[in-house]
C-alpha positions in Angstrom: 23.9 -9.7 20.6 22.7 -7.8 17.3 22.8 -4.0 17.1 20.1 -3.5 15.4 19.9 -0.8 12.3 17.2 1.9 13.4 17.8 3.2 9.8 16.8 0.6 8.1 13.4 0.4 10.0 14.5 -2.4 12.5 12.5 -2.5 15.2 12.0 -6.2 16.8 8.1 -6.9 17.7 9.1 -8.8 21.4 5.9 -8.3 23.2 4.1 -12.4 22.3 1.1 -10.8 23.0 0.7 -8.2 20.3 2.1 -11.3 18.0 -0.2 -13.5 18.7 -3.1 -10.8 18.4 -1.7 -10.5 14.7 -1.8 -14.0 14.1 -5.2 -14.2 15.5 -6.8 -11.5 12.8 -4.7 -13.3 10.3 -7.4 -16.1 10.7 -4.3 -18.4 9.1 -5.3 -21.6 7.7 -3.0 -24.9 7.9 -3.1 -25.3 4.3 -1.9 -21.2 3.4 1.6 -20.3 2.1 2.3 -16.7 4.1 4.5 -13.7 2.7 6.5 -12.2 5.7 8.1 -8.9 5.2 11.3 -7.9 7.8 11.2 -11.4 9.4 14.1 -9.7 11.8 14.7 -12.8 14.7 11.5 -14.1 13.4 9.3 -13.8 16.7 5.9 -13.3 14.3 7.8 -15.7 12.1 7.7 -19.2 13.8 4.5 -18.3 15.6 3.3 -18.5 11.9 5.3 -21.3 10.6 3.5 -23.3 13.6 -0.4 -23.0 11.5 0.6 -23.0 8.4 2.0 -24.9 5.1 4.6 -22.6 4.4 6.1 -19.3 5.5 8.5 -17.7 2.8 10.5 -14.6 5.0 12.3 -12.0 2.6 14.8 -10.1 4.4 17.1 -8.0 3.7 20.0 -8.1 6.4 21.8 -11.4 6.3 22.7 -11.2 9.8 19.1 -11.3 11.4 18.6 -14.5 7.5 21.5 -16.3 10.5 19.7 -15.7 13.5 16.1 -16.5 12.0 18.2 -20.2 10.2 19.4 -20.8 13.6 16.0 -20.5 15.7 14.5 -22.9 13.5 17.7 -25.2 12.5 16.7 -28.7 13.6 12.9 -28.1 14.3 10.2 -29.7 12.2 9.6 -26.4 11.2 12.8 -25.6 9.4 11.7 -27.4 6.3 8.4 -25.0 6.3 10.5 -22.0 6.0 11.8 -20.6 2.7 14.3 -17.5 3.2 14.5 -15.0 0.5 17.6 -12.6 1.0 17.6 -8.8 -0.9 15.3 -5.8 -1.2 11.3 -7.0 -1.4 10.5 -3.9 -3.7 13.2 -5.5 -6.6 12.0 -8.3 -6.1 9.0 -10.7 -8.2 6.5 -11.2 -5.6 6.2 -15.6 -4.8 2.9 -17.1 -4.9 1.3 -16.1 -1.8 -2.1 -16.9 0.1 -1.9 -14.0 3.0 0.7 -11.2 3.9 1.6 -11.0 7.2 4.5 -8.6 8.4 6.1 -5.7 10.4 7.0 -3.7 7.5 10.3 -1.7 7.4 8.0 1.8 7.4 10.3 3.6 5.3 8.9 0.9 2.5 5.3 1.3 3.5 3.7 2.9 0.5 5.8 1.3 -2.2 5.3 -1.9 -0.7 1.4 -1.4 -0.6 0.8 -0.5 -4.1 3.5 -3.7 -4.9 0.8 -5.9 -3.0 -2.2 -4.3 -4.7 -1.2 -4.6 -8.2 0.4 -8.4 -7.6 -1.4 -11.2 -9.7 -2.6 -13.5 -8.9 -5.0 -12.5 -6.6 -4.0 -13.3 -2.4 -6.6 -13.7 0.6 -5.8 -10.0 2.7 -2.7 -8.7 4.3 -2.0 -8.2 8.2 0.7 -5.0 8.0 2.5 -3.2 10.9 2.5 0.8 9.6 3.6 3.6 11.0 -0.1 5.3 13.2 -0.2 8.2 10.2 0.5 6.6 7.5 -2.2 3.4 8.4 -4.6 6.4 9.8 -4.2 7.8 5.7 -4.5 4.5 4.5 -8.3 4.7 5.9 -9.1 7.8 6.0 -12.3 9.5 4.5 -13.4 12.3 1.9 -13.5 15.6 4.0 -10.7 14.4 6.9 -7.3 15.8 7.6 -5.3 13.2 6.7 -7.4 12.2 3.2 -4.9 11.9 0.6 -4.1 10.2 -2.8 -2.5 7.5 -0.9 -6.5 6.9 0.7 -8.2 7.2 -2.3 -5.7 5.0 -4.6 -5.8 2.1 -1.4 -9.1 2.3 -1.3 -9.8 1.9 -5.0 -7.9 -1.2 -5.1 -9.0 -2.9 -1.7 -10.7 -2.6 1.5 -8.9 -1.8 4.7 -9.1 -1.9 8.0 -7.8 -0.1 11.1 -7.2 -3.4 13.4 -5.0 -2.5 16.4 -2.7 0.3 18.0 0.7 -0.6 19.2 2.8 1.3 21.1 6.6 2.3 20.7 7.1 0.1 23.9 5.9 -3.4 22.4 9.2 -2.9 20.0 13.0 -3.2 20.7 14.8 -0.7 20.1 11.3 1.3 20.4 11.1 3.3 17.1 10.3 7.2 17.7 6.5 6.6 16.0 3.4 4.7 17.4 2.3 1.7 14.9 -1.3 0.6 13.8 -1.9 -2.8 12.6 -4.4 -2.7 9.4 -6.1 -5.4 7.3 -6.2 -4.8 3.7 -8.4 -7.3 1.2 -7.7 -7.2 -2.6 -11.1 -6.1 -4.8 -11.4 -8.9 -6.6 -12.2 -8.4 -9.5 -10.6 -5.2 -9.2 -12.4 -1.9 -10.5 -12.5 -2.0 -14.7 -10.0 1.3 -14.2 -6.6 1.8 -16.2 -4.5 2.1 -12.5 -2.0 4.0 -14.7 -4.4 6.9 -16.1 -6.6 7.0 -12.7 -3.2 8.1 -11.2 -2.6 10.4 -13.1 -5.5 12.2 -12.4 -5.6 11.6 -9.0 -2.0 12.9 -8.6 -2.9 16.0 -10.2 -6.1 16.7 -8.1 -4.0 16.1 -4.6 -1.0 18.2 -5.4 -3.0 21.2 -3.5 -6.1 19.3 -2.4 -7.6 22.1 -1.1 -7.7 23.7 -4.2 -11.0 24.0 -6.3 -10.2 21.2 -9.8 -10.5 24.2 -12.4 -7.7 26.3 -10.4 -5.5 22.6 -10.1 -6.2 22.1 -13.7 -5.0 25.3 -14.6 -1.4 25.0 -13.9 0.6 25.4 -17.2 2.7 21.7 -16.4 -0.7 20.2 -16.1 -1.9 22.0 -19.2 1.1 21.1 -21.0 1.1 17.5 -19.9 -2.6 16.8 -21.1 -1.8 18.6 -24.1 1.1 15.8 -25.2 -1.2 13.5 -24.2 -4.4 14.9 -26.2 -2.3 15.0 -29.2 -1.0 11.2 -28.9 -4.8 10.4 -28.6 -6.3 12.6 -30.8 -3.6 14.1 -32.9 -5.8 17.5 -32.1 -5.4 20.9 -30.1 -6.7 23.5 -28.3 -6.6 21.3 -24.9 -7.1 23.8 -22.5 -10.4 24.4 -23.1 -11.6 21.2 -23.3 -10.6 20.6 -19.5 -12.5 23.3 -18.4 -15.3 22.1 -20.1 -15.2 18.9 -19.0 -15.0 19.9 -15.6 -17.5 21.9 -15.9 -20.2 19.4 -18.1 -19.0 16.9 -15.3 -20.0 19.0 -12.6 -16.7 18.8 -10.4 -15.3 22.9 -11.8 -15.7 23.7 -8.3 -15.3 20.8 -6.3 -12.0 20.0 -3.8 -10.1 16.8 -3.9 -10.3 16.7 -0.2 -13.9 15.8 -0.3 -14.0 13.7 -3.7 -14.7 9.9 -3.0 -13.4 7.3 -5.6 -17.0 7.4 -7.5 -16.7 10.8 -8.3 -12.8 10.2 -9.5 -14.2 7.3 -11.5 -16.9 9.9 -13.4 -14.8 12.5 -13.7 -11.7 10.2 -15.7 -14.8 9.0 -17.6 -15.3 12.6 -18.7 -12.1 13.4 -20.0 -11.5 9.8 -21.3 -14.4 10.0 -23.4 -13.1 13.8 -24.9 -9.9 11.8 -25.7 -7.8 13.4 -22.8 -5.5 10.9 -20.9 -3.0 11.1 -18.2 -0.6 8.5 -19.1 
């Protein structure tokens, strides 16, 4: 009897079988505590709260926190559930062993990089993404849909391309197809400041087709590094010394389409070591 809010990304997974595929990669252990984003009537949920310790379920509509309270009200499994009620992404991540959820997709890539930079460490995630954006997620140096999204995932963790869904398997069917995709946590993570290798990853993918010394040349760019360089350094003439770097690196004429995370790495070793940062 819910009317459910397509705006708000609420799109039911009823099909048991595509659950219990999920739950299957999940490899869930009895003794695991599971983060569930979008519970919604919590089909995925009590399938979960059957193998493990704990399931804590953040959700955001209080109506579907009622129907979820009521499917497991007077079950051995209510006292396995913990409900946490407001928006994930302002909210401190629990302790967690796995992530296992279908993800409103309008909080995909916020939600991701949330994950990735949570301490302390957890197992892997099982996620529900829109087909494009988990098809970026994995996606190679010198493919259409490479991005900074790829290369900043990838950085930070592996993933996987697990499963298609289709539009069907999901009441109301959303307009989109879904992937499901696995994504493990480096750990240790790479010895990288996250906050400078943005910055020069953000930079290189504003027009990825663009050779670096054209991106580079852009006056905001210039004037950005500039601040920066004189923060560092307390010296000038900034412009230069970006050319030259790319240049002594050997990546002038190279395209951030085709750049994998090792040549990012030596090329924010270059300008680090010339005293030129981008945060």
């Amino acid at each position: 009897g819910i009317l459910f809010n397509k705006g708000a990304g609420q799109h039911i997974l009823k099909n048991p079988l595509v659950v219990n595929s999920i739950i299957e990669k999940a490899a869930l252990r009895r003794t695991d505590v599971i983060l569930e984003v979008g519970p919604g009537t919590g089909n995925l949920t009590v399938k979960m709260l059957e193998k493990v310790k704990k399931v804590i379920a953040c959700e955001i509509d209080p109506r579907l926190v009622g129907e979820l309270q009521k499917r497991v009200q007077g079950t051995c499994l209510a006292n396995k559930l913990e409900i946490k009620i407001g928006d994930i992404l302002k909210t401190d991540l629990p302790f967690f062993d796995a992530c296992v959820a279908n993800l409103p997709y309008q909080i995909s890539s916020p939600f991701v990089f949330k994950l990735l930079l949570h301490r302390p460490f957890f197992r892997c995630a099982i996620l529900m993404f829109q087909r494009e954006f988990a098809l970026r997620l994995v996606a190679k140096p010198g493919t259409k849909l490479y991005c900074r999204l790829s290369i900043n995932t990838q950085l930070l963790a592996r993933v996987d391309h697990l499963m298609k869904v289709g539009k069907n398997n999901f009441r109301p069917p959303p307009k989109v197809e879904s992937s499901v995709v696995r994504i493990e946590p480096k750990n240790p993570p790479p010895p990288i400041n996250f906050q400078e290798w943005d910055g020069l990853v953000r930079i290189a993918f504003v027009r990825k087709n663009k050779t670096l010394s054209a991106a580079f040349k852009s006056s905001a760019v210039e004037q950005l590094l500039d601040h920066n360089y004189r923060i560092h350094c307390s010296l000038h003439n900034t412009v230069k010394k970006i050319q030259t770097v790319l240049k002594n690196t050997g990546y002038s004429e190279k395209r951030a389409r085709s750049m994998d995370i090792d040549d990012f790495i030596r090329l924010l070793h270059g300008f680090n070591s010339e005293g030129i940062h981008f945060s």
